[in-house]
N, CA, C and O atoms as a GROMACS GRO file, in nm:
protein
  308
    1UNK      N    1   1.059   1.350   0.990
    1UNK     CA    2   0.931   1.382   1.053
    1UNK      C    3   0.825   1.285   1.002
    1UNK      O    4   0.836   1.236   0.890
    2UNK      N    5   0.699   1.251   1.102
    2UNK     CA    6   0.624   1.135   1.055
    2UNK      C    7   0.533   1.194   0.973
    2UNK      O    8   0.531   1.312   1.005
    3UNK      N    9   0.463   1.175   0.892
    3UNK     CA   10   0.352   1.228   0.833
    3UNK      C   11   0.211   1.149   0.861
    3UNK      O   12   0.190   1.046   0.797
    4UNK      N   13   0.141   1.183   0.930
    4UNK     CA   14   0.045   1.082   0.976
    4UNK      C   15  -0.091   1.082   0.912
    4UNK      O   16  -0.198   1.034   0.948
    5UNK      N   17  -0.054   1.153   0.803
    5UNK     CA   18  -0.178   1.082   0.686
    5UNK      C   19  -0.099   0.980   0.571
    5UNK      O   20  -0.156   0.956   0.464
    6UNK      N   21   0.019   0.928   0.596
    6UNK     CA   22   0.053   0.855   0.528
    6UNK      C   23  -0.022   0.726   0.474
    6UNK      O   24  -0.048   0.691   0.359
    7UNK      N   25  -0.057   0.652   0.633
    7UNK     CA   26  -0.145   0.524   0.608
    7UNK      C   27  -0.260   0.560   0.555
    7UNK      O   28  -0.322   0.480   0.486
    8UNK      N   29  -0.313   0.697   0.581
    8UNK     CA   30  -0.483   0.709   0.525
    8UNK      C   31  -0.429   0.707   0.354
    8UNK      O   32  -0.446   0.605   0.287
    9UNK      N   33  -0.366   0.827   0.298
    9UNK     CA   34  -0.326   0.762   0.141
    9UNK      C   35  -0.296   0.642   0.101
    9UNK      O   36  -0.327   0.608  -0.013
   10UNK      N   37  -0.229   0.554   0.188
   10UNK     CA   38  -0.185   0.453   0.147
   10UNK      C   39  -0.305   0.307   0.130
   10UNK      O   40  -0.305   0.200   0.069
   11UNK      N   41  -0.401   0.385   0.224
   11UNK     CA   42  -0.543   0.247   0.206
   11UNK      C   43  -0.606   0.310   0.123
   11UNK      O   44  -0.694   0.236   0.080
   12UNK      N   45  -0.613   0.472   0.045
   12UNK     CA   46  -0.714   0.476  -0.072
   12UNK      C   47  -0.629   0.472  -0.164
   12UNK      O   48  -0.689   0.504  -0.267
   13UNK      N   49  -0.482   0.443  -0.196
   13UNK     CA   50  -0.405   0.449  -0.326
   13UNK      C   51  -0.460   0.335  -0.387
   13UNK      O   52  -0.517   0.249  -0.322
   14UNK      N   53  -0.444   0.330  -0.518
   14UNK     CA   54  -0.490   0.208  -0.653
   14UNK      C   55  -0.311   0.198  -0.720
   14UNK      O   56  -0.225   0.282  -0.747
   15UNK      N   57  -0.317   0.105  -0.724
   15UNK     CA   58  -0.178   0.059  -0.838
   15UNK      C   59  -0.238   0.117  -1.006
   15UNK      O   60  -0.345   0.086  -1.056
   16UNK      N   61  -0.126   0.213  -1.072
   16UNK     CA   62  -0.153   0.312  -1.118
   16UNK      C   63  -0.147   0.228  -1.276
   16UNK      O   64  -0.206   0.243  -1.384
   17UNK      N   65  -0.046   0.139  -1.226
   17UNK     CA   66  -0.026   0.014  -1.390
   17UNK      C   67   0.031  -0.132  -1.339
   17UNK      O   68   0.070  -0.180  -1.233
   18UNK      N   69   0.010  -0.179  -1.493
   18UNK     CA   70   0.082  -0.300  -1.452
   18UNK      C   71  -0.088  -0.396  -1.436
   18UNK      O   72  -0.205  -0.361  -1.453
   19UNK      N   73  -0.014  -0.548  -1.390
   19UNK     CA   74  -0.126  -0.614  -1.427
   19UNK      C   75  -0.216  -0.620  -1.310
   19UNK      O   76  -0.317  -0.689  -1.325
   20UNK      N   77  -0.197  -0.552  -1.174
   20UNK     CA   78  -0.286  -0.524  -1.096
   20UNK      C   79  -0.326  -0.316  -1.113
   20UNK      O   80  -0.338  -0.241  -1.016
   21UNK      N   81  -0.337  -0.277  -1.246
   21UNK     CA   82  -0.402  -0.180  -1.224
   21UNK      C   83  -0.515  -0.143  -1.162
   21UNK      O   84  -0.625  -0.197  -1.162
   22UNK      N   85  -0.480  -0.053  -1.115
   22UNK     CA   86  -0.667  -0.042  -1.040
   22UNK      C   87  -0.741  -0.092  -0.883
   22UNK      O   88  -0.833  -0.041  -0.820
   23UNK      N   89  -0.674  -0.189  -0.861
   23UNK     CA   90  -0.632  -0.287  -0.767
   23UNK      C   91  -0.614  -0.156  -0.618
   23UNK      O   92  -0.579  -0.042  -0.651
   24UNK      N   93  -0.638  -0.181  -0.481
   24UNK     CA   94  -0.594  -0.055  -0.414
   24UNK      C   95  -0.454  -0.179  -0.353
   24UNK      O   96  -0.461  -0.301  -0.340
   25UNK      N   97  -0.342  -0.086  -0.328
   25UNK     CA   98  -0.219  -0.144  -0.255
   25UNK      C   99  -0.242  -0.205  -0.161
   25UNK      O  100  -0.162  -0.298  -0.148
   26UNK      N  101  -0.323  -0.198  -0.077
   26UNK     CA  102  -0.356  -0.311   0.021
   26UNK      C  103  -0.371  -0.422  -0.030
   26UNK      O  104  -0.300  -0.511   0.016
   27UNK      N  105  -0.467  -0.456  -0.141
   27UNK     CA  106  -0.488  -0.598  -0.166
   27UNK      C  107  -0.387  -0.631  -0.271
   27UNK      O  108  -0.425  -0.727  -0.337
   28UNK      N  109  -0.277  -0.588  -0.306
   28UNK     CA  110  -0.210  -0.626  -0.345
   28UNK      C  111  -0.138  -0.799  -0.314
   28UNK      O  112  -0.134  -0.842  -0.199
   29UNK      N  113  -0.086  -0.881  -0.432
   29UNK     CA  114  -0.042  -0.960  -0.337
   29UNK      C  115   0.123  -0.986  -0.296
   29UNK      O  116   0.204  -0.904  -0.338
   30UNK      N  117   0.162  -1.080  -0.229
   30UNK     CA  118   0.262  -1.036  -0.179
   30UNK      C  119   0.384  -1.091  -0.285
   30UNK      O  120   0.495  -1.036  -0.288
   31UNK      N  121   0.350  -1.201  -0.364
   31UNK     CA  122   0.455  -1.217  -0.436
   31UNK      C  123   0.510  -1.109  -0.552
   31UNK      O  124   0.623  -1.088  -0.597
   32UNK      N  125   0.376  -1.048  -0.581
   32UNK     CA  126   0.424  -0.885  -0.658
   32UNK      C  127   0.495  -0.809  -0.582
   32UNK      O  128   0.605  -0.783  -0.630
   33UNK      N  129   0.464  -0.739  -0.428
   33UNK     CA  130   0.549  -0.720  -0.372
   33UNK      C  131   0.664  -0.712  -0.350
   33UNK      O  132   0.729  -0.613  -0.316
   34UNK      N  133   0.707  -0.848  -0.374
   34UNK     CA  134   0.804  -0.903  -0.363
   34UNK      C  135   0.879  -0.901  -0.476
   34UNK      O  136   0.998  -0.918  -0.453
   35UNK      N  137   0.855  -0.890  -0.564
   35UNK     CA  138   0.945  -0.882  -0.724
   35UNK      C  139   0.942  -0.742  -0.692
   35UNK      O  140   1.061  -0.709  -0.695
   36UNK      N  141   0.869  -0.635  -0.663
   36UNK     CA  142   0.904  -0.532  -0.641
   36UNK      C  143   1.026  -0.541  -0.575
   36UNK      O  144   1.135  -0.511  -0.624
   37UNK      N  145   1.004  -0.586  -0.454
   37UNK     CA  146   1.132  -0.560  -0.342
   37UNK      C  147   1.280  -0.588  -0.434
   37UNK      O  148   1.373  -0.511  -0.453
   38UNK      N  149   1.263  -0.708  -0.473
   38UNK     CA  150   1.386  -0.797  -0.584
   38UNK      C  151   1.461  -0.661  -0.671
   38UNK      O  152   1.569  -0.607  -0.650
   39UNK      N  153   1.340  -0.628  -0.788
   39UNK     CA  154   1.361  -0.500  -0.897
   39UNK      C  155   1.372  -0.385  -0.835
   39UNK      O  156   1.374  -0.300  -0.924
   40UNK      N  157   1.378  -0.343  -0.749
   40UNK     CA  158   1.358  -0.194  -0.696
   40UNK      C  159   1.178  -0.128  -0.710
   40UNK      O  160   1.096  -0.151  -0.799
   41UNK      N  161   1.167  -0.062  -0.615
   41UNK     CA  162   1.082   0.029  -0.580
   41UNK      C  163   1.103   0.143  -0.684
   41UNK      O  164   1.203   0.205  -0.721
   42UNK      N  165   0.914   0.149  -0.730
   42UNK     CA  166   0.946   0.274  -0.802
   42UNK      C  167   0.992   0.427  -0.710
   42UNK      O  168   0.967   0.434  -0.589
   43UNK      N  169   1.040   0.511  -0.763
   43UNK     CA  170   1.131   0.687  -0.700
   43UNK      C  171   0.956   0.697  -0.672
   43UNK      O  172   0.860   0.641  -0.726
   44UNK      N  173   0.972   0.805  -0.552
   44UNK     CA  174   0.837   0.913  -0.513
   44UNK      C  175   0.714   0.785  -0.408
   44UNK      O  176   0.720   0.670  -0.363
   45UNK      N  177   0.624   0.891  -0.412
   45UNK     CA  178   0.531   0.832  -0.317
   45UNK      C  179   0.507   0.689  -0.342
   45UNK      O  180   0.530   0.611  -0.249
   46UNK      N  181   0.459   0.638  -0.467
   46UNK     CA  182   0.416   0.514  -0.503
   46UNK      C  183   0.518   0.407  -0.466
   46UNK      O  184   0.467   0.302  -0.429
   47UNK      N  185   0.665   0.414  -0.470
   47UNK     CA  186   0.733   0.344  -0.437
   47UNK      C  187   0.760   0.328  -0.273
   47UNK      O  188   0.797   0.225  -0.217
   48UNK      N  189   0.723   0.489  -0.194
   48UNK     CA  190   0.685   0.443  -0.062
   48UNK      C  191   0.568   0.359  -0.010
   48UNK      O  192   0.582   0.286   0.088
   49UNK      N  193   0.484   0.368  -0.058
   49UNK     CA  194   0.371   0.290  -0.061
   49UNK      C  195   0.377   0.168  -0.051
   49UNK      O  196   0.342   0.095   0.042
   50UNK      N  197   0.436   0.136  -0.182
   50UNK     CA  198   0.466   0.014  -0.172
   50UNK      C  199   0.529  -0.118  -0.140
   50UNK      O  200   0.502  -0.237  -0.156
   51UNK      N  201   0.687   0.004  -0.054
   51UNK     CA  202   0.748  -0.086   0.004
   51UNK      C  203   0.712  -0.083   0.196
   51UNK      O  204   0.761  -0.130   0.298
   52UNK      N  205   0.621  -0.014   0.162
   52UNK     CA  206   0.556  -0.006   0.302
   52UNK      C  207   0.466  -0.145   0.288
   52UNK      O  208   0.468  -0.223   0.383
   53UNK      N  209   0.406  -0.169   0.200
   53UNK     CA  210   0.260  -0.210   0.174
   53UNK      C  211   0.339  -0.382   0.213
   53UNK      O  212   0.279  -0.475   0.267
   54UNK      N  213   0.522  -0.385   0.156
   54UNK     CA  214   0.565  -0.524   0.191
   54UNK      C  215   0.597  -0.559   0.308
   54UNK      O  216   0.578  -0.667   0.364
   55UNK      N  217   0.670  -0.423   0.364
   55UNK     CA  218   0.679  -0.461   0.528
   55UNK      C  219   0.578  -0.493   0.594
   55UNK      O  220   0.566  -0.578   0.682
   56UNK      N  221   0.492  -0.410   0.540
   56UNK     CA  222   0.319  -0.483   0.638
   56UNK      C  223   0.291  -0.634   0.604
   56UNK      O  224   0.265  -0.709   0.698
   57UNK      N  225   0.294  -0.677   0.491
   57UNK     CA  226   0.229  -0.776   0.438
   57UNK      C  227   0.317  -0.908   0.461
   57UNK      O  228   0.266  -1.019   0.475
   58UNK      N  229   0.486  -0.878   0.466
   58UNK     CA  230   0.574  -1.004   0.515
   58UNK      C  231   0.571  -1.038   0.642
   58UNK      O  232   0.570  -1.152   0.690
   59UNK      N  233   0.567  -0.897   0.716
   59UNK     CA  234   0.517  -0.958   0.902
   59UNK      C  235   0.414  -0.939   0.941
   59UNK      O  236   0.408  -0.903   1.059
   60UNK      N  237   0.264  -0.956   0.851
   60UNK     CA  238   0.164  -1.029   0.906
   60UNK      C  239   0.094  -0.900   0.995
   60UNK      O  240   0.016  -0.903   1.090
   61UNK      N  241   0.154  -0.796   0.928
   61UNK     CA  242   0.064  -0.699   1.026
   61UNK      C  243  -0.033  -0.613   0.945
   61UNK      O  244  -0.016  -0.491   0.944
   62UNK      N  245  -0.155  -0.681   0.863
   62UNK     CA  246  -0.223  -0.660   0.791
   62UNK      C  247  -0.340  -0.624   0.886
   62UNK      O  248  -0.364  -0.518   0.828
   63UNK      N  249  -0.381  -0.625   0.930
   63UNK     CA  250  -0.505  -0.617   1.089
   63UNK      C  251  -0.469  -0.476   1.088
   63UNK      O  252  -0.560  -0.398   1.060
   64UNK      N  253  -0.356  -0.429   1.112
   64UNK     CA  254  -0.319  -0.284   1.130
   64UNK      C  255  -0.415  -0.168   1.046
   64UNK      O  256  -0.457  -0.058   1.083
   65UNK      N  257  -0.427  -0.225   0.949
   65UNK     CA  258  -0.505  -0.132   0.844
   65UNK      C  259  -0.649  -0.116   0.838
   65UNK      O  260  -0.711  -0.023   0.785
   66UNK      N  261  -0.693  -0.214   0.896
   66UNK     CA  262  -0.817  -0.262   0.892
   66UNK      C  263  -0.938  -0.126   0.910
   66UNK      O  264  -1.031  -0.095   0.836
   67UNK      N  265  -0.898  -0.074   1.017
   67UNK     CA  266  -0.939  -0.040   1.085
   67UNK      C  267  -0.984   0.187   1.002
   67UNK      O  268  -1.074   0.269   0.983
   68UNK      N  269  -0.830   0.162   0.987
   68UNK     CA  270  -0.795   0.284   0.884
   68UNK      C  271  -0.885   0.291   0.758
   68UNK      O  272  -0.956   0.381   0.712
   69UNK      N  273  -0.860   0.177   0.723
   69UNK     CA  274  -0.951   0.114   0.580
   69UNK      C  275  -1.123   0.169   0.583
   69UNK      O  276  -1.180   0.242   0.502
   70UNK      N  277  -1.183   0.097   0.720
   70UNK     CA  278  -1.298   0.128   0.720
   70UNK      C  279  -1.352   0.257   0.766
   70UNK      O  280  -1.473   0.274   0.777
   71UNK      N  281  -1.240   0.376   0.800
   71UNK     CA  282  -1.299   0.428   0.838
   71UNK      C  283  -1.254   0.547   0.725
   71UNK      O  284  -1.330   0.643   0.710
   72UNK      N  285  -1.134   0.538   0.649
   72UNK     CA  286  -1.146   0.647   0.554
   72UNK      C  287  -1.145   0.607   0.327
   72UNK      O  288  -1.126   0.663   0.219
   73UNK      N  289  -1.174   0.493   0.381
   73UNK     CA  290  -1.158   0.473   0.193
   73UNK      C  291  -1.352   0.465   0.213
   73UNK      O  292  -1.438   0.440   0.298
   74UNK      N  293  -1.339   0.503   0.074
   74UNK     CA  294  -1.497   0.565   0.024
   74UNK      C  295  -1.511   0.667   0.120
   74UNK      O  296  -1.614   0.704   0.062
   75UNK      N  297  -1.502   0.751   0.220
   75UNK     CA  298  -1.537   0.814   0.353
   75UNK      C  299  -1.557   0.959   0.239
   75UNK      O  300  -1.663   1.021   0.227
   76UNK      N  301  -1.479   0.978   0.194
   76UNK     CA  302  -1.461   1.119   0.161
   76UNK      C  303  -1.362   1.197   0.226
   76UNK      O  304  -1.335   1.316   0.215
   77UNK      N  305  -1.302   1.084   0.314
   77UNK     CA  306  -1.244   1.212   0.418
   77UNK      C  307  -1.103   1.215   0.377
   77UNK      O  308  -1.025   1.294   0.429
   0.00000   0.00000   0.00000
């Protein structure tokens, strides 16, 4: 089943450690990503996140978020 507040968590999540702590997963960059992809994904949400965050970011479908971005990070909502 889809969960369709997935992408809204996924544009206010922050990388929780590591040397982009703090950082939100969107601006992540892609060669971290990518050692992710290499090492495995962390278990649970964060590791969905993030291997979401590579499929977006290897085919260029970063525009997708944009939009999500501005309308619910800082929003409150």
């Amino acid at each position: 089943m889809y969960d369709r507040t997935f992408l809204i968590r996924l544009v206010k999540a922050k990388m929780p450690f590591g040397q982009y702590e703090g950082r939100y997963l969107t601006s992540l960059p892609v060669h971290y990503l990518e050692w992710f992809a290499r090492q495995g994904f962390p278990s649970g949400q964060l590791g969905q996140q993030l291997a979401t965050m590579h499929e977006i970011k290897i085919n260029g479908l970063d525009d997708i978020l944009k939009p999500i971005i501005r309308m619910h990070r800082n929003s409150g909502r």
